[in-house]
TILUMKE-606216 format. One line per field, with one value per residue (C-alpha): residue number from 1; residue in one letter; chain; x, y, z. Coordinates in Angstrom, 3 decimals. Example, Ala and Ser with C-alpha at 12.3 -4.5 7.8 and 13.67 -1.06 7.14 Angstrom:
lotor	[1:2]
zaro	[a:s]
logu	[A:A]
px	[12.300:13.670]
py	[-4.500:-1.060]
pz	[7.800:7.140]
END
This chain:
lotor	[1:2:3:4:5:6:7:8:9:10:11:12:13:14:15:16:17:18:19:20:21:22:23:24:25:26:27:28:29:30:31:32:33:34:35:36:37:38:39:40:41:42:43:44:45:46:47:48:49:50:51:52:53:54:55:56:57:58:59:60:61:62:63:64:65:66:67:68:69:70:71:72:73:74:75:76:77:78:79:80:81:82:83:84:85:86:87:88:89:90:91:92:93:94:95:96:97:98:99:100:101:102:103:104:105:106:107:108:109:110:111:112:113:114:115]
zaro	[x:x:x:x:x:x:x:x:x:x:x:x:x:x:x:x:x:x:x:x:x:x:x:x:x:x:x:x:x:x:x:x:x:x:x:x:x:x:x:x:x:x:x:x:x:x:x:x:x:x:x:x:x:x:x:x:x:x:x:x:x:x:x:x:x:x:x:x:x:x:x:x:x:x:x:x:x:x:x:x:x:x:x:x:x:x:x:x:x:x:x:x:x:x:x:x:x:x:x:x:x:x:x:x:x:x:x:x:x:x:x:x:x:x:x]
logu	[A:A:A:A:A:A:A:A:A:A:A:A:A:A:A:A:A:A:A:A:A:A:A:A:A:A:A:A:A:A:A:A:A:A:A:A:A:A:A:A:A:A:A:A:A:A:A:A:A:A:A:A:A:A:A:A:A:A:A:A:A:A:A:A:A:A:A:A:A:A:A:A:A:A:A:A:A:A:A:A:A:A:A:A:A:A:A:A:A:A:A:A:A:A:A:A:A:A:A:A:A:A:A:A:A:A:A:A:A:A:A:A:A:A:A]
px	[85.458:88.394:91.300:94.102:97.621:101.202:104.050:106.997:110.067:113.121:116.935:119.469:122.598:125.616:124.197:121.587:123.915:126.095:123.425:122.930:119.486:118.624:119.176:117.858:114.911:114.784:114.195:111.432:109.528:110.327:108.667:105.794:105.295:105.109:102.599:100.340:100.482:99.842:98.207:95.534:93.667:97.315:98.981:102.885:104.019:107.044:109.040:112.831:113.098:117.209:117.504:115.091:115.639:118.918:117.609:115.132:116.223:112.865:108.980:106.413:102.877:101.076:97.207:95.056:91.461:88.714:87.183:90.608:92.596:95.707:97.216:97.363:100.229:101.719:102.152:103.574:106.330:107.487:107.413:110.151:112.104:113.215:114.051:116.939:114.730:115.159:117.169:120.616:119.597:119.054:116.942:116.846:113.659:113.128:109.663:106.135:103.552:99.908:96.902:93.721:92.600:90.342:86.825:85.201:81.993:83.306:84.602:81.661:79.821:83.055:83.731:80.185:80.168:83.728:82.024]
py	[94.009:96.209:95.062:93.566:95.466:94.501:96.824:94.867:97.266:95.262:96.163:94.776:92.798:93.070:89.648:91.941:95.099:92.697:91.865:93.816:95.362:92.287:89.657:92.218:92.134:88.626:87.844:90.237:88.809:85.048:86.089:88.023:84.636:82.393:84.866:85.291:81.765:80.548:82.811:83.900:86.461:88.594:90.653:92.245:95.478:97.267:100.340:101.307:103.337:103.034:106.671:108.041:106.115:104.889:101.570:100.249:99.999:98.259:98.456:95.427:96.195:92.685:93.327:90.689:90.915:91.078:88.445:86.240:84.097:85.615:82.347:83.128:86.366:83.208:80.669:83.366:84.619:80.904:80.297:83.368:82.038:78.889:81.392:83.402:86.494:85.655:82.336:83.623:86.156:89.033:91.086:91.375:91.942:95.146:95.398:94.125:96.388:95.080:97.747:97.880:100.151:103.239:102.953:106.565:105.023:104.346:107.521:109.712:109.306:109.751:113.147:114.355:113.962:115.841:118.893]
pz	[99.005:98.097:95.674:97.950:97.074:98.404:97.823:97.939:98.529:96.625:96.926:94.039:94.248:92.622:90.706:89.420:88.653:86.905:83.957:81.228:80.231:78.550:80.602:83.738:81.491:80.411:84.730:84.930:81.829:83.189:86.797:84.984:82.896:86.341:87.812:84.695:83.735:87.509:89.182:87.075:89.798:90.355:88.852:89.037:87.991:88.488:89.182:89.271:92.709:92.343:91.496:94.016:97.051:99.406:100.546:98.038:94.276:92.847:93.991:92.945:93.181:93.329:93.036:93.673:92.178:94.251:96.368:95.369:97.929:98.979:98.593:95.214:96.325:98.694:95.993:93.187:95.848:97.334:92.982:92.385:95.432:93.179:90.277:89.737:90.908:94.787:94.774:92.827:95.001:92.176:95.037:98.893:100.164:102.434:103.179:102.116:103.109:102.130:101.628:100.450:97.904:99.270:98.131:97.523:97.344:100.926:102.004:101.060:103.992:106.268:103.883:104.313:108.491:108.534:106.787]
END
């Protein structure tokens, strides 16, 4: 079974524009904390989109390990809703888009047919 991914597409508020670095950083580290220390099978990175994209200012990747229960992803999100991350609101969410990681080990045969 193939990792489980969910790109969460985040836009900031003016709460969030209004911290400095340190305190902006001082939220991620809290909501990296409440995943790592709850949700052992998931994991959270990521990525300032502000200066390369109109609608969505932040992307976090959420992987969740193979063979894990998404209610792991479930639990970790309604956590950060009572935090400051989503409940001050610091971010809007604009999309969640869930994947699963391509297997080559899955694609070879589909590769070898198409030759």
């Amino acid at each position: 079974m193939s990792q489980r991914t969910f790109f969460m597409l985040l836009k900031a508020t003016t709460h969030w524009r209004s911290l400095d670095t340190d305190a902006q950083r001082a939220v991620f580290d809290q909501a990296l904390m409440t995943v790592f220390n709850g949700y052992p099978e998931l994991r959270m990175r990521r990525f300032n989109a502000g200066a390369f994209h109109g609608r969505c200012s932040h992307v976090v990747v959420w992987e969740l390990s193979c063979g894990a229960d998404v209610w792991q992803y479930e639990a970790a999100i309604d956590a950060l809703h009572a935090q400051a991350f989503f409940a001050t609101p610091l971010f809007e969410i604009i999309d969640v888009i869930p994947a699963v990681e391509d297997d080559e080990d899955e694609l070879l045969p589909i590769l070898a047919f198409a030759a």
